[in-house]
N, C-alpha and C positions, 0 to 999 in steps of 0.2 A: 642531484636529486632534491626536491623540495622536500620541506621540514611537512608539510601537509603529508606527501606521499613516507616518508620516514615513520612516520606514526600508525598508517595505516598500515605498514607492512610491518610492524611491530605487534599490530591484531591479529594478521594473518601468520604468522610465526607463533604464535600462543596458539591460535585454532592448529594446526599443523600437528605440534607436538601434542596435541591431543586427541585428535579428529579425523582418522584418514578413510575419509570422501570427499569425490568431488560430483556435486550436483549437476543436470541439466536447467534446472527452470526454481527458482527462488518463488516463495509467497512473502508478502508479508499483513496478515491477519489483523485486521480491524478490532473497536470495544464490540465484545460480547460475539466476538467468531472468531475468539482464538482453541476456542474446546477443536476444533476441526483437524486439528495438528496430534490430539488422542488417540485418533482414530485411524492413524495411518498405520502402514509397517514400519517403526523406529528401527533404527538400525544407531545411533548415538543420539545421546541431548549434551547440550552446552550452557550452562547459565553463563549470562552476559556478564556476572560478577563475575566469573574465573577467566573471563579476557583482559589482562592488563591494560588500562588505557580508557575499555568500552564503555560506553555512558548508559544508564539501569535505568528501565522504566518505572515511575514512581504511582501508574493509573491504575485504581483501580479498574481488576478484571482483565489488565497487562500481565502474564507472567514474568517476562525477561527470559527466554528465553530460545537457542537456537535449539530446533526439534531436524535431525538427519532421517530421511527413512526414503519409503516408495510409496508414492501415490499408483497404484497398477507395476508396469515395470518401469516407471519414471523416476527416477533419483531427482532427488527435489528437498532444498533448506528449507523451512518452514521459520519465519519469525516468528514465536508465537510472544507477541505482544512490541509496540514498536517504538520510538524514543519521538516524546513531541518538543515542538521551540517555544511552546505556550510554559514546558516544566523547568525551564532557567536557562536551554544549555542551549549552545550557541549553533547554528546552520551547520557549523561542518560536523558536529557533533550528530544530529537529526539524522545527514545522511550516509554518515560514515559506516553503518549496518547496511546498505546499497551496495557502497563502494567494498566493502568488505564481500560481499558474495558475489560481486565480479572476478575479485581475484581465489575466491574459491571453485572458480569454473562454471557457474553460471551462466547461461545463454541467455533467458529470458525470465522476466520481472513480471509476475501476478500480482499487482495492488489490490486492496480489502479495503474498504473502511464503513462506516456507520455514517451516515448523512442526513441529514435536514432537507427538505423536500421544498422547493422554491417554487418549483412549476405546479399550477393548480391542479392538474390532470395528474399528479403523482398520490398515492399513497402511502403510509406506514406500511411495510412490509415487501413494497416493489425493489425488485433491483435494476440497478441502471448502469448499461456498458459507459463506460465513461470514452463519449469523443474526441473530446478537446477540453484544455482545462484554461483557471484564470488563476495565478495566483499573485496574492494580496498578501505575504505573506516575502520576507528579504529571501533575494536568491542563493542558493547555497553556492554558486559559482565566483559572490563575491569575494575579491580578495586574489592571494595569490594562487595561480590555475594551478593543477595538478597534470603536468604535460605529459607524465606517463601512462594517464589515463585519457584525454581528451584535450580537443583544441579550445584555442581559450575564448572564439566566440563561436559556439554549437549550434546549428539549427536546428532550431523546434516546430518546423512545419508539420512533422508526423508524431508527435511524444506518443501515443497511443497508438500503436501500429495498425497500419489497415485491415494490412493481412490475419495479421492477430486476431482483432477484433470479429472481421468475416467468420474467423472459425468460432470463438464463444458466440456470436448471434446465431449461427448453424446448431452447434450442440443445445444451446437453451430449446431452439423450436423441434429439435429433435426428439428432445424430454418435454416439449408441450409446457416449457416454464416461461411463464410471460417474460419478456427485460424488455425494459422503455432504452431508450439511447439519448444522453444529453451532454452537456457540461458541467462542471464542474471546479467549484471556487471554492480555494481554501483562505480564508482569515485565519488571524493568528491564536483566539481565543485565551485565555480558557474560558470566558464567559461567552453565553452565546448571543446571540447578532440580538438588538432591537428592530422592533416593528419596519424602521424608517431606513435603517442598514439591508433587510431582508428585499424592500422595496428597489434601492440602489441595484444590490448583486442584480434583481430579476430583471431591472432595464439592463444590466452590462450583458444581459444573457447567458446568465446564468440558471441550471435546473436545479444543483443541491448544492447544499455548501457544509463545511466538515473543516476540520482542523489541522488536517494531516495530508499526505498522498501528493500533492502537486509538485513541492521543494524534490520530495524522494525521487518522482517522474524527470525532473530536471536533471538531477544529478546520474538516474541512471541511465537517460539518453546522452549525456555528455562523456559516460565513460562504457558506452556502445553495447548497453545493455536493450534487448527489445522488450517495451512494456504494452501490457495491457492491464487493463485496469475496471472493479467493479465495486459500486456503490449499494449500499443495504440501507433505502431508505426508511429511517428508524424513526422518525417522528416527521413531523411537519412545521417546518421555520414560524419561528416569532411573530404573530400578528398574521398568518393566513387559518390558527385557529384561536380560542381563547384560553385555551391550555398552557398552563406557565409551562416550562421545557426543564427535565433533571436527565440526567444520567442514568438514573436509575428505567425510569423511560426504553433511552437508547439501547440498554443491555437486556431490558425484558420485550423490546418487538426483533432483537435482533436473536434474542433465544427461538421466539418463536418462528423465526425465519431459520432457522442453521438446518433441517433436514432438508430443505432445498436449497440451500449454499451449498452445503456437502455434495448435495448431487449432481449439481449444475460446475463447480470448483473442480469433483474429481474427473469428470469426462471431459471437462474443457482440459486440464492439465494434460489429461492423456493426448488428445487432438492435439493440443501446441507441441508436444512434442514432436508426435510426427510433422511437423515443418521441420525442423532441425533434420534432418532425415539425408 
């Protein structure tokens, strides 16, 4: 057994003797949508503090913590708030809250995050199904593989499931909620991109860029989780306006956006589930 996988199941042993459920479909909650985890049917919460080992979000508007409940009749983990590699701590740390809710029974992986809008044709307040990603940002597979979860070179031709994806583009236009569809590149941050960095991503082809979500998508197609994944684009990248970029920003268009995340989040959760079916 690798010292990697020894660790992990040393979190999943602490959830255990505290925690008995096991989920169908994981979220994990982007800055300023993590209130959305409120508002479901709790059935347990877990702070990441009382996991021996688990590494504690330091961001503001992060709470830290694991939220159990139902989204409709969907058993579903809720991250609310999620560990970045910009706060010190290393790759396998990032994704070890992934790897952890595979081994709590998790099927499928809902990504969130707050974005920076690359593509001119995007807005503040648009969300974006994320098709494919680019990340700029060290692999979390580097190092020694975790054989009990995956092989140790994974293809990534699908990270964002098709199928997946066809059912939130369906439920969005069902509920008449716009969603653009692009790419998606994470750098390592915490600072955000300059002018001539923002120019780069848009030639690589990239539509938003954000700090988080790619490394997690990596590690949880490697250990046969199915993702899909949605962007809340919260502001507008470095140099496509004259607006310097705060945080404070990202968390108030992303406030303004959470009644249609929520509504777009809960029907799509219920849909994905029925795949598992």
């Amino acid at each position: 057994m690798s010292k990697r996988f020894e660790r992990l199941e040393k979190c999943y042993k602490c959830f255990k003797e505290k925690i008995d459920f096991t989920p169908d479909v994981a979220l994990i909650l982007g800055s300023g949508l993590g209130d959305y985890a409120d508002g479901i049917k709790q059935e347990a919460v877990l702070e990441y503090s009382e996991i021996e080992g688990f590494p504690v979000s330091t961001v503001a508007g992060h709470k830290g913590r694991f939220v159990f409940g139902y989204v409709g009749d969907v058993k579903v983990v809720i991250m609310q708030g999620r560990v970045h590699y910009y706060e010190g701590y290393s790759m396998e740390d990032v994704v070890l809250p992934v790897r952890l809710m595979k081994l709590m029974g998790a099927k499928i992986l809902f990504l969130t995050n707050a974005a920076g809008g690359v593509n001119f044709d995007y807005h503040a307040g648009d969300f974006m199904l994320i098709s494919d990603q680019i990340c700029m940002a060290p692999s979390p597979l580097i190092g020694e593989n975790i054989d009990e979860l995956g092989v140790r070179f994974p293809d990534m031709s699908n990270i964002y499931d098709k199928d997946l994806r066809s059912v939130v583009r369906n439920t969005a236009k069902a509920l008449d909620i716009p969603l653009r569809e692009g790419v998606y590149i994470q750098l390592t941050g915490p600072n955000y991109e300059s002018p001539a960095e923002i120019r780069m991503v848009r030639t690589m082809g990239a539509d938003a860029v954000g700090m988080s979500t790619a490394c997690e998508a990596i590690a949880a197609n490697h250990c046969g989780l199915k993702t899909v994944g949605i962007s809340c684009i919260s502001n507008m990248a470095c140099g496509i306006t004259d607006q310097p970029l705060t945080h404070a920003e990202v968390q108030e268009t992303a406030d303004r956006a959470a009644p249609l995340f929520r509504k777009l989040v809960t029907e799509s959760v219920i849909k994905l589930a029925e795949t598992l079916k």
